[in-house]
N, C-alpha and C positions, 0 to 999 in steps of 0.2 A: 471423584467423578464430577462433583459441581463444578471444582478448576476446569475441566479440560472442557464442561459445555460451554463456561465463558470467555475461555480461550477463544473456541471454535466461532460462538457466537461473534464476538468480538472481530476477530478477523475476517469472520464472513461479510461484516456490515463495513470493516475498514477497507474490505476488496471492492465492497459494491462502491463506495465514496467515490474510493479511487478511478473504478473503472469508467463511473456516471460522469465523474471531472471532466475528464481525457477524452470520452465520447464527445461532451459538450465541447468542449474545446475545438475538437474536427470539424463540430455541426456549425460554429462559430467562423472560425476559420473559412470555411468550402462559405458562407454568408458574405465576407465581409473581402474576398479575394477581388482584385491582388491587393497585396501590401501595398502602401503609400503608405509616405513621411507628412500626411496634413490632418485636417480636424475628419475632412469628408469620409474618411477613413475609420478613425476613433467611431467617429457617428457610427457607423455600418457596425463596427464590432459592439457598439454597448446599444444598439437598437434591435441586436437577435436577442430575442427571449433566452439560446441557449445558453448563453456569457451569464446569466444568473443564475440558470443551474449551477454551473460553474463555481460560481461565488459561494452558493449556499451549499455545494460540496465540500468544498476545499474548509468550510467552518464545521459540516458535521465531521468528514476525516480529522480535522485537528481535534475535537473531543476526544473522538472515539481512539484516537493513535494517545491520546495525553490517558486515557483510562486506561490502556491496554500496557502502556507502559508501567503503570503504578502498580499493576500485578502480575506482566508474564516478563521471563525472562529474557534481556535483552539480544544475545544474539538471534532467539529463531524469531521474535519479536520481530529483528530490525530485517533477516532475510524474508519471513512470509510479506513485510510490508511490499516487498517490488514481486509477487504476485501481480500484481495488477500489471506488468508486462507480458502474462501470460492471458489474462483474463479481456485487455485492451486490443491484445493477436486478433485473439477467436472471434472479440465484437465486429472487430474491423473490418473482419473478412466476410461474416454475416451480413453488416449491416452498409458497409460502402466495396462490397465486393474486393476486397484487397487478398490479394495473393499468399496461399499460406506456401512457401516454398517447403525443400525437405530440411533446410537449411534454420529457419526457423523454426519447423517444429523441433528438431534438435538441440536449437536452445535452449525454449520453453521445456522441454524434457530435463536440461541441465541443470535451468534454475528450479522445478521444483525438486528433482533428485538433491541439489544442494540444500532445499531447505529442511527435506526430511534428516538427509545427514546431520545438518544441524540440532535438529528438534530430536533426533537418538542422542547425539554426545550432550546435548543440556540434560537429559533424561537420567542418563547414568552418570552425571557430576553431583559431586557430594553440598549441600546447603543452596538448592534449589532454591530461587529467586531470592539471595541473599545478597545485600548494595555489598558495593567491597566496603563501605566506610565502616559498615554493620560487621564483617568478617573481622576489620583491622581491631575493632571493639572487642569481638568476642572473644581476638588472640591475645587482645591485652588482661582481658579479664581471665583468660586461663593463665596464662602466666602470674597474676596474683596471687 
């Protein structure tokens, strides 16, 4: 039961990273428009306060995704991480009025349906968050 709160823990904080990143990124972005190839430019984008949310995201997500690896197992792992295309949807729409078509909800419905399929077959596979290097080990030491 601990595993699964810091699973859960874990991906909830790697979703928020994520999703606060991408936010700031937009808030950035919609600041420093249009794009231009000069400094006057660069200036505009590293002069929004959001570009260091940004920064200081993208350094807690690297933690929190380097912890989360050390203990949960990699496939639902690596599918719950693009969550945040689901969580990035809904901000978007709330927060710069973006369009939720039916079309996109249907994806966001596809990628989490995929992630749970994932997170059942990790469930009922036998040596649950075992490295394969650790499996290759354990074959050799049975066969001794």
């Amino acid at each position: 039961m601990k595993t699964w709160r810091f699973y859960l823990a874990g991906f909830a904080l790697l979703l928020a990273f994520d999703t606060v990143v991408q936010l700031s990124f937009k808030l950035t972005g919609q600041h420093a428009f249009p794009p231009e190839a000069n400094l006057a430019w660069v200036a505009r984008v590293f002069g929004h306060p959001w570009i260091y949310v940004a920064l200081i995201g993208y350094v807690g997500n690297f933690f929190t995704w380097m912890s989360l690896l050390k203990h949960a197992p990699i496939g639902p792992a690596f599918a719950a991480s693009h969550l945040d295309v689901v969580t990035v949807m809904l901000a978007s729409a709330l927060l710069f009025h973006e369009a939720l078509t039916p079309m996109r909800l249907l994806g966001a419905g596809v990628i989490m349906l995929g992630i749970v399929c994932l997170a059942i077959a990790e469930k009922g596979s036998p040596q649950q968050g075992t490295a394969p290097s650790e499996l290759a080990t354990l074959d050799a030491m049975a066969g001794e």
